[in-house]
C-alpha positions in Angstrom: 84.8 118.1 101.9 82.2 118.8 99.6 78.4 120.3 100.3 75.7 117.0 100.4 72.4 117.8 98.1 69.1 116.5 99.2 68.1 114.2 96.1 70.3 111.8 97.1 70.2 109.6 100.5 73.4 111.0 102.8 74.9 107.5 103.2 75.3 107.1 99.7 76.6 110.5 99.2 79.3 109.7 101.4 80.3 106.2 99.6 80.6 108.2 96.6 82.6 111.2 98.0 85.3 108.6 99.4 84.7 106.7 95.9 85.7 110.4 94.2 88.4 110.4 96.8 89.9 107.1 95.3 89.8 107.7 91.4 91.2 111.0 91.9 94.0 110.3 93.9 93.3 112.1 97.1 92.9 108.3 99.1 95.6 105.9 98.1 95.9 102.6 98.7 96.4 101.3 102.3 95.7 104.6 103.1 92.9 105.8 106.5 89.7 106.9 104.8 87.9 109.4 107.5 85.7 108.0 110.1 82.0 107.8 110.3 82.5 110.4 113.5 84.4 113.1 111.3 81.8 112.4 108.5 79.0 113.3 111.3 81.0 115.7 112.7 81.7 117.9 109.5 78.1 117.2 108.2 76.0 117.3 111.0 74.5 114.1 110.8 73.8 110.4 112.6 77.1 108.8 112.9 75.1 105.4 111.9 74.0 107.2 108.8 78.0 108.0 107.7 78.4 104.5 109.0 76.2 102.9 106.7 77.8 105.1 103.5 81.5 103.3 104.7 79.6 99.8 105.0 78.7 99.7 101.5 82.3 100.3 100.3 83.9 97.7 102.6 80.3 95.5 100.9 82.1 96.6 97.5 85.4 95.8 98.5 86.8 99.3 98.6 87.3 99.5 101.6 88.0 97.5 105.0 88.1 97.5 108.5 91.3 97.1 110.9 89.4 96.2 114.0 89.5 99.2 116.5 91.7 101.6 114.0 89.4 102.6 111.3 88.3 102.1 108.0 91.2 101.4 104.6 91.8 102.1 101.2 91.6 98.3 99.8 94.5 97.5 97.4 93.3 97.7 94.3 89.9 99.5 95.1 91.0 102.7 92.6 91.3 100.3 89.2 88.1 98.2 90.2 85.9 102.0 90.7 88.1 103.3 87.3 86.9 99.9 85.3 83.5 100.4 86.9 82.5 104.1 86.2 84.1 103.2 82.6 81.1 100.4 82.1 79.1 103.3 83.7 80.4 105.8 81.1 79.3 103.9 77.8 76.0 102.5 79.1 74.9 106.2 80.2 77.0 108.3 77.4 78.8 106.4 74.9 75.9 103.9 74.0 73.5 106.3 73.6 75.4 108.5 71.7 76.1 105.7 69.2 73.1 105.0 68.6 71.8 108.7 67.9 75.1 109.0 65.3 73.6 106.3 63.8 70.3 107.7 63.5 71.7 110.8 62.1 73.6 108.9 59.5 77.0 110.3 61.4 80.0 107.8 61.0 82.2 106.3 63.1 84.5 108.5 62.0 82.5 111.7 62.0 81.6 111.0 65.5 85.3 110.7 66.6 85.8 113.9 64.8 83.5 115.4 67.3 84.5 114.1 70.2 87.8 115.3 69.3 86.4 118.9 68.8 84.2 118.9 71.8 87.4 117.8 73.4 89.5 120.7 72.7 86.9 123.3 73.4 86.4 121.9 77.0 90.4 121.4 77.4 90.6 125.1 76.2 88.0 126.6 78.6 88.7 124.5 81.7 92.8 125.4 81.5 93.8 121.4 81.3 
């Protein structure tokens, strides 16, 4: 599990570290996702607080509850967060981007061109 930051609220720390869980494979389908207990447990904090970072996944539809066995991975919870953070993706980067090439007088294809490169360098540094 990963370290929690303070400028964030907990609970919604913990949606999006079972949300990361998800998209990258670790939490399939159908599959447990941990309790609110081992949440508190590993983090030292309220059990209501990890509690309330589950409820607003099952709100989502990630997740649901099997009364008195725990919290699930909800079929098709891992394509709805992928076509989510994509909307996310060109509203914070994509769009604004855009609109700066434009600015610049950069093409459409320029732009690509970049993306392409930028592409590469981080492929080439990160060993992917």
């Amino acid at each position: 599990m990963q370290v929690l930051e303070d400028s964030t609220p907990i609970f919604q720390q913990i949606a999006s570290l079972i949300e990361n869980d998800i998209v990258e494979g670790m939490l399939a389908e159908e599959t447990q996702a941990p309790s609110s207990n081992e949440f508190a447990s590993f983090y030292r904090i309220n059990p209501a607080t990890a509690a309330k970072g589950l409820n607003l996944l099952v709100d989502d539809g990630i997740l649901y509850k099997r009364r008195g066995i725990g919290m699930f991975v909800a079929p098709g919870a891992r394509e709805r967060l992928l076509a989510r953070r994509r909307e996310e993706f060109i509203l914070r980067y994509v769009t604004p981007a855009a609109i700066e090439a434009r600015k610049l007088g950069i093409g459409t294809e320029q732009l690509t061109a970049m993306f392409k490169a930028s592409g590469s360098t981080t492929e080439s540094t990160t060993g992917a």
